[in-house]
C-alpha positions as CSV (number, residue, x, y, z in Angstrom):
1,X,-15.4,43.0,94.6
2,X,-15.2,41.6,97.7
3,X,-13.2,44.2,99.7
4,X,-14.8,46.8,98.3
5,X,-18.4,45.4,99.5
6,X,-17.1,44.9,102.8
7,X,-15.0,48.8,102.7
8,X,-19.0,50.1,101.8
9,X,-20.1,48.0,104.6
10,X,-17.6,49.0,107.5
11,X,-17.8,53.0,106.1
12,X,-22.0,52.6,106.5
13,X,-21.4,51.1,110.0
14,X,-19.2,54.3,111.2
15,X,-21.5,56.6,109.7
16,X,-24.0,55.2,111.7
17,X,-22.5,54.5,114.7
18,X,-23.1,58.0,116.4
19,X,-26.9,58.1,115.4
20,X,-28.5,57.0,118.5
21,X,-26.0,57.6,121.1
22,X,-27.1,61.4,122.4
23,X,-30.3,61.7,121.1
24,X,-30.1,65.5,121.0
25,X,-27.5,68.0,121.7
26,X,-26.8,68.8,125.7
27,X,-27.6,72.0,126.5
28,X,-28.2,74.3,129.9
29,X,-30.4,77.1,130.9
30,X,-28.6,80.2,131.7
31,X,-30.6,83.1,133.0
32,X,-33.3,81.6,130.8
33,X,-31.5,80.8,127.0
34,X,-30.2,77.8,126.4
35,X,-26.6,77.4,126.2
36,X,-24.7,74.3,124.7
37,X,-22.8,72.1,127.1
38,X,-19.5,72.4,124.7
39,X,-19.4,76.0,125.5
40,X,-19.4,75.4,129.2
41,X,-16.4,72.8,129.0
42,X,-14.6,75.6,127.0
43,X,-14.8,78.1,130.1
44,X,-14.2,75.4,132.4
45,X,-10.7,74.3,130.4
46,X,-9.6,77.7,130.5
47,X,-10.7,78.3,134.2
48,X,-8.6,75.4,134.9
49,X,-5.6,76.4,132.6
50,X,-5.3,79.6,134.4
51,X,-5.9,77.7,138.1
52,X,-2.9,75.1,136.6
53,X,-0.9,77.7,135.7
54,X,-1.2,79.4,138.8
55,X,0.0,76.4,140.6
56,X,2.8,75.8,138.3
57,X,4.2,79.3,139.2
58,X,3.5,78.7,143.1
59,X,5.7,75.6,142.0
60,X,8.3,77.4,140.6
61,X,7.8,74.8,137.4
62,X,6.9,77.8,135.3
63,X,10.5,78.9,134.3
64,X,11.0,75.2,133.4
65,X,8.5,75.1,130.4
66,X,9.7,75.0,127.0
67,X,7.1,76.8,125.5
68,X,4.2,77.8,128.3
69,X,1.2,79.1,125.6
70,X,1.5,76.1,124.2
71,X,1.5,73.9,127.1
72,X,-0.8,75.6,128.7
73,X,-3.4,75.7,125.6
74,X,-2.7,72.0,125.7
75,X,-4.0,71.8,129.5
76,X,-7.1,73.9,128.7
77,X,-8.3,71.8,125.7
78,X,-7.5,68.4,127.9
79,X,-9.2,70.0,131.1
80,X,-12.1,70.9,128.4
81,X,-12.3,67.7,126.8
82,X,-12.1,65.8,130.1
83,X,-15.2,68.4,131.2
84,X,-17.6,67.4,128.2
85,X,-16.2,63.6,128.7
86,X,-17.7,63.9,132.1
87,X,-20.8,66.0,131.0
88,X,-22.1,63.1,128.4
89,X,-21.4,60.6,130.7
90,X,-18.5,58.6,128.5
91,X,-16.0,59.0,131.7
């Protein structure tokens, strides 16, 4: 009875948790509509995917890559993540 009290307890706690820390979503005005900030890390992972990639062929690393979509979707979705990390102000 006990553990399940404190599970109920710990579960409420992380539901909770997020409710005040962003108190609404971040968004920016382009050319007058509002655009969320998510979508603008997006571009800017894959603006920086196609910038890393460009510098892994200057490098000659390229050829090296075991799989290149796949590391190079990795990149964009880090760079992206890394962007909005930035954005919110948790970085």
């Amino acid at each position: 009875m006990q553990a399940r009290r404190w599970g109920a307890t710990m579960g409420l706690a992380a539901a909770l948790a997020g409710c005040s820390r962003v108190p609404h979503a971040p968004s920016v005005p382009i050319f007058g509509s509002y655009f969320p900030a998510w979508v603008i890390c997006a571009v800017a992972g894959i603006i920086i995917a196609v910038v890393v990639r460009g510098l892994f062929i200057l490098l000659r690393i390229d050829h090296n890559l075991p799989t290149p979509p796949l590391v190079y979707l990795c990149v964009a979705i880090s760079a992206g993540i890394g962007c909005w990390l930035v954005w919110t102000g948790y970085f």
